[in-house]
N, C-alpha and C positions, 0 to 999 in steps of 0.2 A: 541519692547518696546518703547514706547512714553519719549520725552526728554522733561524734566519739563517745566509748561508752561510759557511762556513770559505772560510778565504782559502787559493788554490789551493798546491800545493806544487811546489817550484821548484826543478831542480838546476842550476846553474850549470858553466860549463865550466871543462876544469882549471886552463887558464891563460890570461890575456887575454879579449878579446874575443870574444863569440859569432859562429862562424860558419853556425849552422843555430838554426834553433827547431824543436822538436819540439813539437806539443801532443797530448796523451795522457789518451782519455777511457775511464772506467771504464763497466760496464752497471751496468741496472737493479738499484732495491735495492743498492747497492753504494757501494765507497769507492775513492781512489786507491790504497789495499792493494791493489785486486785487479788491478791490472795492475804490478805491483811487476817482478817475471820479463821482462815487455814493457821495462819501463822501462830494469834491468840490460844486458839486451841492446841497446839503443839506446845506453846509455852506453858500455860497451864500445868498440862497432864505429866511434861517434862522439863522442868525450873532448871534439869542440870545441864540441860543443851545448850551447844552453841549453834543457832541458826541463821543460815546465811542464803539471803535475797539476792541473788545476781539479776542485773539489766540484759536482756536478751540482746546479743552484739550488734544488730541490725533494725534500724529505721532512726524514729526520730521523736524527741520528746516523752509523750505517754503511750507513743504505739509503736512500741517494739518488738523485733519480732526474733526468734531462734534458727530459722535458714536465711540462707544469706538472696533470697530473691521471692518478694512477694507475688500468691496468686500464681506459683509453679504448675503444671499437668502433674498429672498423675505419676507418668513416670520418673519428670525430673524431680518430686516430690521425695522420692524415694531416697535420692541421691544424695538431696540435700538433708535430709535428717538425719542420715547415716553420718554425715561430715560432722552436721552438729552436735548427737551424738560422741560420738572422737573428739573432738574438744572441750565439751562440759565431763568427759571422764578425764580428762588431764587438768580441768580444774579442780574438779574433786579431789583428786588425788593429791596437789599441791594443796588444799586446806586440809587432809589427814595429816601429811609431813610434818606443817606447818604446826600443830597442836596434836602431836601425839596422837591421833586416833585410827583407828581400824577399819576395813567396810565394814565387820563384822560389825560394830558402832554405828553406822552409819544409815540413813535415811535418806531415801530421793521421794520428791511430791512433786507434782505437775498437773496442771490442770490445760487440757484440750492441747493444743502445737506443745507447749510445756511438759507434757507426759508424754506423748511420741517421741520428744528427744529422750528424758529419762529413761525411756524401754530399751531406745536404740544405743544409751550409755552403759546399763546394765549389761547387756548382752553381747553387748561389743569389749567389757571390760570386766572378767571374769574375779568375783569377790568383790568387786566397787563397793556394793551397799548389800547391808543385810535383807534391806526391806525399800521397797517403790509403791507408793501409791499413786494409782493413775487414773485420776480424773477424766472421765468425759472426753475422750479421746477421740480422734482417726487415727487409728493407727498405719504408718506407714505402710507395714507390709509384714506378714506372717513370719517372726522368728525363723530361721532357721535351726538353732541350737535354742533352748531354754538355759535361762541362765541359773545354773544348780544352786549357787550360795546364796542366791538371792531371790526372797517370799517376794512375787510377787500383788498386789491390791488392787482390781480395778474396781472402780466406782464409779455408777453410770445412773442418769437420770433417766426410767422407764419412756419419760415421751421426749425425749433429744431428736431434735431435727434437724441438727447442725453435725451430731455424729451418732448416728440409731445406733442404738442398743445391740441391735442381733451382731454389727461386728465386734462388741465388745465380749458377745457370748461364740463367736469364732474364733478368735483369739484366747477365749479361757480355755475354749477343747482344744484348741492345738497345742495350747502348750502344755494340756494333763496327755496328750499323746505322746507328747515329746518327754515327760516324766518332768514336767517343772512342777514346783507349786505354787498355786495361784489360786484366788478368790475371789468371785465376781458377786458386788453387793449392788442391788438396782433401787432406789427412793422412785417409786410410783409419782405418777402427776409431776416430776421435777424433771425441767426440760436441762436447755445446755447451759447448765451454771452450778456455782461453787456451793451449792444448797446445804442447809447444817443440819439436814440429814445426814446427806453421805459425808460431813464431818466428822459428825457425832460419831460415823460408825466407823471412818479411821482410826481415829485414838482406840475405839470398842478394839479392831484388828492389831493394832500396835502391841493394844496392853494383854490381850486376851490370847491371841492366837499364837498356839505351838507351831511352830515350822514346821515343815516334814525333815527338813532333815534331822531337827530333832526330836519328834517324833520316833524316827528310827531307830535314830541310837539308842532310847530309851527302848523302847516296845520291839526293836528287832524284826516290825513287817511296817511299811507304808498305812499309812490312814485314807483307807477309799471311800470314807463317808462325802457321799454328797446330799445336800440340802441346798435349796436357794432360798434367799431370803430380802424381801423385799421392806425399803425401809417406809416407813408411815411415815406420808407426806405434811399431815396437821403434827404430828409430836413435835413439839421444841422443847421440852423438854422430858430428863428421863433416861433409865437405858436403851442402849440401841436395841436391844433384840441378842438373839441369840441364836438363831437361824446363820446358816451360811452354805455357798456353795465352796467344795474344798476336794483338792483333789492331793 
């Protein structure tokens, strides 16, 4: 039985009114502790955000989780993300209400079960968030639709063995198939964890990268540059690189 949920935790910006939301989901068995590094660096890069830590609605203590039944098959895993999904989009949406802000505004982060919800929240809820970064994922199961108004970020450690890489590069082709946009950045030698590599190269993607859809509007044709780019494992500090896969 899951123990009632802690009310999310929430940083506020440093002065005035919020100009961004971020929402920032922890993985499985876990708490908002563990993206604490994630969250630093968003506050940093973005002082005017307001970011907000939700308790995954299910388990107990510091091992929470985002579907409502641990250690599901494969099939009913599906199910369950999609549900949860649907209700971290109707949370989101009451913290836009609630402070004036937009998806356009708006930010989804997740790391591993954390980002398969945010995929399944994106795409299930057309305009939610401008931009998703999705760490180190399983992803539930291949979009059906890409979600247009929203860039998607994955960020995946080259030797994961808890969620290999090649499905996070199935999931980037299908959804340049499907016409989304999407960016797959890989940290070499970094297994399944929240590594400040592929930090570092979120904020790099937040601050740097044009969207396609704007893109277009400017330029008048899509941007088919593709590059991959792999982040160096020993750098801690520095810029990310400039490399990208981009479709």
């Amino acid at each position: 039985m899951s123990e009632s949920r802690p009310d999310p935790l929430i940083i506020e910006p440093s002065a005035g009114a919020p100009a961004q939301l971020f929402v920032v989901l922890h993985g499985e068995s876990a708490a908002p502790e563990q993206v604490l590094e994630l969250v630093a660096a968003i506050r940093q890069a973005f002082p005017q955000a307001l970011i907000v830590q939700p308790h995954g609605p299910f388990g107990a203590g510091a091992a929470r989780r985002w579907i409502a039944r641990a250690h599901p098959d494969a099939e009913a895993y599906v199910g369950l993300v999609a549900d949860a999904g649907a209700a971290l989009a109707g949370e989101v949406r009451a913290w836009q209400r609630s402070r004036g802000l937009s998806g356009e505004q708006t930010a989804l982060a997740g790391f591993s079960e954390g980002a398969a919800v945010a995929l399944e929240a994106a795409c299930a809820d057309t305009g939610l968030a401008g931009r998703a970064l999705l760490f180190s994922t399983r992803f539930a199961t291949l979009p059906q639709a890409a979600p247009m108004l929203t860039t998607l970020h994955l960020l995946h450690g080259a030797a994961d063995r808890v969620a290999p890489v090649d499905q996070a590069r199935r999931v980037h082709g299908h959804l340049a198939e499907l016409g989304g946009d999407a960016t797959l950045d890989m940290a070499s030698g970094v297994g399944h964890e929240l590594h400040h590599a592929l930090i570092r190269q979120a904020i790099a993607r937040l601050q740097g990268y044009l969207p396609q859809r704007t893109w277009e509007a400017v330029m008048g044709a899509p941007d088919l540059r593709v590059d991959e780019y792999d982040a160096d494992d020993g750098a801690s500090d520095g810029p990310a690189g400039d490399g990208e896969t981009r479709h």
